[in-house]
VOGU-3710 file (C-alpha; in Angstrom, 3 decimals, decimal comma):
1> xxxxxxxxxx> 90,080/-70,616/86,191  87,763/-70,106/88,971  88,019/-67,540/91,717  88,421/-70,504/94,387  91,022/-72,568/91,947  92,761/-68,992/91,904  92,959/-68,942/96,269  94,474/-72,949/95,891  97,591/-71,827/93,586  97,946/-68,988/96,033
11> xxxxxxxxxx> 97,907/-71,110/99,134  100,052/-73,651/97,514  102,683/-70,977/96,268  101,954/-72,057/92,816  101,774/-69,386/89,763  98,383/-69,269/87,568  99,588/-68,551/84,124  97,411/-69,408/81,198  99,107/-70,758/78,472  99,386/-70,522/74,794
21> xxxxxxxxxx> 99,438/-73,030/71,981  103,261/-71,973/70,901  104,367/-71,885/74,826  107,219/-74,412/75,654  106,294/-76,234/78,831  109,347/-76,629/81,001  110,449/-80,322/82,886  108,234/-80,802/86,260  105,855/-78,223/84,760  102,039/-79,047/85,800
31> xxxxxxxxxx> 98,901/-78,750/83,527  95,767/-78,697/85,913  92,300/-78,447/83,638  89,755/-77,956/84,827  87,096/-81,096/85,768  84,492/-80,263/82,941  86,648/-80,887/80,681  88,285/-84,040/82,295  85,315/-85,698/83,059  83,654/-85,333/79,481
41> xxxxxxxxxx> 81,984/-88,183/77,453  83,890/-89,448/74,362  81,495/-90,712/71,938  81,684/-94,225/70,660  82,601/-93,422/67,221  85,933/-91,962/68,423  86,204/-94,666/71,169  89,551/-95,494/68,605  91,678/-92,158/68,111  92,994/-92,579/64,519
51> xxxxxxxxxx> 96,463/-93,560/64,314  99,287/-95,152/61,935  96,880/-98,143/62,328  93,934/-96,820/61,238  91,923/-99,827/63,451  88,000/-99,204/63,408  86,247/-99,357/66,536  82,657/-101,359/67,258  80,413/-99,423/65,930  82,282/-98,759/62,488
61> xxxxxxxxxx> 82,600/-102,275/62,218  78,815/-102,662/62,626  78,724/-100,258/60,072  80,194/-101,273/57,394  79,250/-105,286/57,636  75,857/-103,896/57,129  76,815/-102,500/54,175  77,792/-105,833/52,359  75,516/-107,002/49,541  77,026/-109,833/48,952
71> xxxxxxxxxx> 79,680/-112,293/49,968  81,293/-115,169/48,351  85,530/-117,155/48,261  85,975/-114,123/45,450  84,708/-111,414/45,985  82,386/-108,771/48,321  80,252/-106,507/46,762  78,816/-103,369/48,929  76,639/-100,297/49,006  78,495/-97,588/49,799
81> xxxxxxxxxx> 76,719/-94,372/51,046  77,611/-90,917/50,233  80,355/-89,081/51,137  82,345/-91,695/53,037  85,570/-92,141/51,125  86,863/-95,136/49,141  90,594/-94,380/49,414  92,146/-92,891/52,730  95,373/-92,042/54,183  96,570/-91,004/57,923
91> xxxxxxxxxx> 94,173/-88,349/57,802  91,198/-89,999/56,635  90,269/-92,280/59,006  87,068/-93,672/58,163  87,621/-94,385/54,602  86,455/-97,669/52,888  89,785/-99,150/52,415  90,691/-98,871/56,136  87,761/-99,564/57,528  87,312/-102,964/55,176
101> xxxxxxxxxx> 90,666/-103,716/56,184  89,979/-104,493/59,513  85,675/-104,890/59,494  85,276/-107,539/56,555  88,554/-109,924/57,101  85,762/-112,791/57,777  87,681/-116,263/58,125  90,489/-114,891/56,041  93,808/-114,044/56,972  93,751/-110,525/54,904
111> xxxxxxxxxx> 90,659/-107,846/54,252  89,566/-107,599/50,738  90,899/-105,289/48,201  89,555/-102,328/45,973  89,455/-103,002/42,759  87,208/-100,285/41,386  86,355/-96,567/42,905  83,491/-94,215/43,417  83,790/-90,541/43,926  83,434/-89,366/47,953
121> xxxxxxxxxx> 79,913/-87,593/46,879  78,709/-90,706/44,977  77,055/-93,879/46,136  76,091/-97,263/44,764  77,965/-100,634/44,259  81,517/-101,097/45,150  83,522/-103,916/44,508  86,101/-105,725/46,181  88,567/-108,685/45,936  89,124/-111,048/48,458
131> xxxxxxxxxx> 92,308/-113,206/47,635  95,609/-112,573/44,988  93,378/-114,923/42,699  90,198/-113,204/42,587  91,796/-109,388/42,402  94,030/-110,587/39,540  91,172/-111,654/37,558  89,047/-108,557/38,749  91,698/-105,990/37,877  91,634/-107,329/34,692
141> xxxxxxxxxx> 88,119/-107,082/34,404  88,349/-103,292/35,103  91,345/-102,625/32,581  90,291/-100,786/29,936  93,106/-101,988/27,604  92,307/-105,415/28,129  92,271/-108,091/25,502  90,234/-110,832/24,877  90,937/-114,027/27,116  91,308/-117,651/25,699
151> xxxxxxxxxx> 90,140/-119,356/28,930  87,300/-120,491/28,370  84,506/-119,681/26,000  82,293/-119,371/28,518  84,661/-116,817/30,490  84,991/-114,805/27,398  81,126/-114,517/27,296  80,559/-113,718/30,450  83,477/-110,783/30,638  81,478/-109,926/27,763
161> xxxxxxxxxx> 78,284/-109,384/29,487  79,857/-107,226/32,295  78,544/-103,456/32,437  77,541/-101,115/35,166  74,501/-98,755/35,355  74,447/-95,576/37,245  71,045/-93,707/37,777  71,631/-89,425/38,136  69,647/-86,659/37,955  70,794/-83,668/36,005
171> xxxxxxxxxx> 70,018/-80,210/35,353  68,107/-79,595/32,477  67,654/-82,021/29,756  69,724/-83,668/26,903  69,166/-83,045/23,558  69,010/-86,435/22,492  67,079/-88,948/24,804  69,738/-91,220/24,121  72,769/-91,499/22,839  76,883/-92,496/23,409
181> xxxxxxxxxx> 79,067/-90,098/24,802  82,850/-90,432/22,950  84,638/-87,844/24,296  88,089/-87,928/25,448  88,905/-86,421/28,877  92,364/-85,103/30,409  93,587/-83,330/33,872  94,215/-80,040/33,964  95,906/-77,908/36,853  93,571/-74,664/38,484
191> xxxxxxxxxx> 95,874/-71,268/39,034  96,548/-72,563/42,226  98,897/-74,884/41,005  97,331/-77,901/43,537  94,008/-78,053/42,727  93,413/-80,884/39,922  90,244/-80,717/37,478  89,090/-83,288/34,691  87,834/-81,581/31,529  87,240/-82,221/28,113
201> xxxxxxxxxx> 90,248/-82,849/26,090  89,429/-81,250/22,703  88,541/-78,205/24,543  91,870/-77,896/26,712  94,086/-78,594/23,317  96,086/-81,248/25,248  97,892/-84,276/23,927  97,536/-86,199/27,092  93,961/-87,516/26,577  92,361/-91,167/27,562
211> xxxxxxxxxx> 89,352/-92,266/25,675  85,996/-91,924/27,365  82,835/-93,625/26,356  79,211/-92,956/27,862  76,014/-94,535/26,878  72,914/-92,521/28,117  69,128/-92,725/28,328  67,023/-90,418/29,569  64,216/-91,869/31,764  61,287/-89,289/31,618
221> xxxxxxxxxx> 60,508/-85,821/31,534  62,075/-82,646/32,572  60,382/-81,743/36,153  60,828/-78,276/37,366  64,306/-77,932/35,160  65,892/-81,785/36,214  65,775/-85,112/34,374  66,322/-88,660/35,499  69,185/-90,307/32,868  71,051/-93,519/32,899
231> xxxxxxxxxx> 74,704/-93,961/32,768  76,515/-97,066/31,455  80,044/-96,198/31,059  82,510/-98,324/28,577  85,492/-96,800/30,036  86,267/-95,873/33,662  87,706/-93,014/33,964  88,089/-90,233/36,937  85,073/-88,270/36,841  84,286/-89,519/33,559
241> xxxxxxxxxx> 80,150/-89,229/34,019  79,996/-85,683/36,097  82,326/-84,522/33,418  80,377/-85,795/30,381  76,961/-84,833/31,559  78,448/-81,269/32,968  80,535/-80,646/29,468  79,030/-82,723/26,715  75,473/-82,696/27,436  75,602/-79,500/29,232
251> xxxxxxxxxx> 72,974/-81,166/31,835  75,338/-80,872/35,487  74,424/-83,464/37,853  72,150/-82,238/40,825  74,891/-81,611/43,641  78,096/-81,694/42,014  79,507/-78,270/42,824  82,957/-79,311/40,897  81,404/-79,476/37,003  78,027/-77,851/37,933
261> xxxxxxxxxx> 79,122/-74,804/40,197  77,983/-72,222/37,438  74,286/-73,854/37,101  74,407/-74,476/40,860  75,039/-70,543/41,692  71,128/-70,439/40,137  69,734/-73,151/42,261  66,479/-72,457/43,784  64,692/-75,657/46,263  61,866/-77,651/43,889
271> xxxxxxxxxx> 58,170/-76,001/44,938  55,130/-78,377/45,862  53,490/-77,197/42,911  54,751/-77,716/39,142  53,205/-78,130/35,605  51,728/-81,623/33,918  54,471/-81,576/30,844  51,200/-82,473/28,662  48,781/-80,701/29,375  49,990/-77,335/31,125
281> xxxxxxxxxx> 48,036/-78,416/34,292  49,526/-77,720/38,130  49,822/-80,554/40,010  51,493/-81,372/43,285  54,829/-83,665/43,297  54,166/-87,090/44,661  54,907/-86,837/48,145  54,271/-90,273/50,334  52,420/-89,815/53,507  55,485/-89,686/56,289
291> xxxxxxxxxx> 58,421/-88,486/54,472  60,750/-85,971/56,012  62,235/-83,663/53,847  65,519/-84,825/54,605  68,511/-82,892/53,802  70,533/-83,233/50,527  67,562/-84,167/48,459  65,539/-81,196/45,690  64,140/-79,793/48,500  66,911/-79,066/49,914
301> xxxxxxxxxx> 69,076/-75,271/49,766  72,197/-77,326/48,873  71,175/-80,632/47,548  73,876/-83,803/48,038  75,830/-84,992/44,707  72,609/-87,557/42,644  74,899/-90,352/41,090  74,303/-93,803/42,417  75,340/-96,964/40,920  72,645/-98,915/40,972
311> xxxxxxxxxx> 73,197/-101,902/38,986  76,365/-103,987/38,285  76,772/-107,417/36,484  80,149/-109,048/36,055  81,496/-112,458/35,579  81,123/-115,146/38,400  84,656/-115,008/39,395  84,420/-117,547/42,134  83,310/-120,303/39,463  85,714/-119,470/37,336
321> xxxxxxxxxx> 89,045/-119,562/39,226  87,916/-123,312/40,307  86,880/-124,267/36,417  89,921/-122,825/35,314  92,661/-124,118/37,936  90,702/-127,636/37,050  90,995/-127,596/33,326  94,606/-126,586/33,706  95,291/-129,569/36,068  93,444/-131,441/33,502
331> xxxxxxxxxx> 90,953/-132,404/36,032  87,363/-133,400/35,500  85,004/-130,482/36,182  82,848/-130,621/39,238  79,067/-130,719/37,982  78,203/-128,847/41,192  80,642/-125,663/40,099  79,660/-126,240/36,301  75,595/-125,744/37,457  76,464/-121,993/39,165
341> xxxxxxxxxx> 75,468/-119,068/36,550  78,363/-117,739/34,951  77,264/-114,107/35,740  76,222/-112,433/38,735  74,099/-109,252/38,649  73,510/-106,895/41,770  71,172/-103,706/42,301  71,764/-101,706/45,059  68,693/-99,203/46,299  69,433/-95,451/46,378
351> xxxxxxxxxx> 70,151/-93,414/49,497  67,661/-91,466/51,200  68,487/-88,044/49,816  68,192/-89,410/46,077  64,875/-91,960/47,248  62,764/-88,666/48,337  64,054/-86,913/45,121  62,853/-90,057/42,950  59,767/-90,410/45,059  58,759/-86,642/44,529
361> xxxxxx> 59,137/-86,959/40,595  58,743/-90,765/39,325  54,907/-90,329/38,681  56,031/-88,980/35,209  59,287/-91,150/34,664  58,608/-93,436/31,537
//
């Protein structure tokens, strides 16, 4: 305290003692701090001081309606930045979950539900369900071990059709431009005895393995050691493409220090100059006029995790649960419901740290 707030306690007969975080304040005790401090600003984003309720304030709100894609009686479908998480808990406020919760309720008495996950690093589509009806059908959807539906012939087509395709950029290049990853994966405990890690179940001689299946396709040339590649997974499981493009192709994806810490310990920023793969000639890396080297991208000293899912198609589920409560009331179908597609498919652009990365290397992409 001040010299003059000193002369007060004095005057007053009250004691200055400064106290310490484990000191036990007695009854009628007083706290004075001092007006700096009292009469600071509290941003807007903590306007709402997370709590058991978890309630987002304004601005998140904002937020996250912006991030909605799409919107229909079934289902919402967003594009979730980077490292904002899908799943949360009392310490977590900001997480997806909470945050749709309360921000995307719409005319409905309940906020949607997750019915599919992305890491924290990733970003791309993300799925949810917005009544019992719609997640039933969509966690079935997303159940590996599903079986084949007699609904419809036209639903069985369409879950058919589903699949979901993930852009990354990796380190190095695949030996094969293209190719399907079958390669079982399991969970393995560090030395610490907390820390979990998914690896590669042959190599960890475990029994408790779950299929994993990757199709790849590499989408041009290597570029100062990184290659764009494709992702469609036929399973969905955790960490399923950093794991098979750290372990089975040995190409880490640019940013994820998890599977890719021992390529990332070599990682040096991507020059302005580089070589034509051709014909041996420099050339400078597209850059367009105006763009900020922005951090997280391959200019960056510690770029952000390059995984984005980009393109999704899955069944019309909104059509479907009418058609299907119709036919089993043995009601006529309504020509305007039977004229909506039967799929949906949604592309989501790529955040900014993976949009200067693409923009500074797709001259050569094929």
């Amino acid at each position: 305290m001040s010299p003059r707030t000193n002369r007060f306690h004095e005057e007053v007969g009250t004691v200055n003692v400064q106290l310490k975080h484990s000191d036990v304040m007695e009854v009628g005790a007083r706290v004075y701090v001092p007006v700096s401090v009292a009469e600071c600003k509290i941003s807007k984003r903590f306007d709402v001081i997370p709590s058991g309720t978890l309630y987002p304030n304004a601005d998140e709100i904002e937020y996250l309606r912006r991030l909605v894609k799409y919107k229909d009686s079934a289902i919402l479908v967003l594009n979730k930045p980077p490292k904002l998480p899908v799943k949360g808990n009392l310490s977590v406020h900001n997480s997806m979950d909470a945050l749709a919760a309360a921000a995307l309720t719409y005319d409905y008495d309940e906020g949607p539900k997750l019915v599919h996950r992305l890491d924290r690093e990733s970003s791309g589509l993300l799925l949810m369900g917005r009544s019992r009806e719609s997640i039933s059908y969509l966690q079935w959807l997303f159940n590996d071990g599903r079986k084949a539906e007699s609904l419809s012939e036209d639903w069985n087509d369409a879950c058919e059709a589903m699949y979901q395709r993930y852009w990354a950029l990796v380190i190095g290049l695949p030996k094969q431009k293209e190719g399907l990853i079958c390669t079982p994966l399991t969970k393995v405990l560090l030395n610490d005895g907390k820390t979990e890690r998914v690896v590669l179940a042959h190599n960890s001689c475990l029994e408790a393995a779950q299929e994993a299946i990757t199709e790849y396709r590499v989408l041009g040339p290597t570029i100062n050691g990184c290659s764009w590649i494709e992702l469609r997974p036929h399973t969905r499981r955790k960490h399923q493409l950093r794991v098979h493009c750290a372990e089975a192709l040995g190409t880490p994806i640019v940013g994820d220090y998890k599977y890719g810490w021992f390529v990332h310990k070599r990682w040096k920023q991507m020059p302005r100059v580089d070589f034509e793969p051709t014909t041996g000639e420099p050339y400078k890396l597209r850059r367009p006029e105006g763009l900020d080297v922005q951090k997280g991208s391959v200019l960056s000293k510690v770029p952000l995790l390059h995984l984005h899912c980009r393109e999704m198609v899955l069944p019309n589920i909104a059509k479907f649960i009418v058609l299907h409560k119709q036919q089993l009331g043995g009601y006529r179908v309504n020509p305007e419901h039977d004229l909506k597609p039967d799929v949906l498919r949604f592309v989501a652009p790529m955040p900014s740290h993976m949009k200067i990365s693409w923009n500074l290397m797709s001259s050569y992409l094929v």
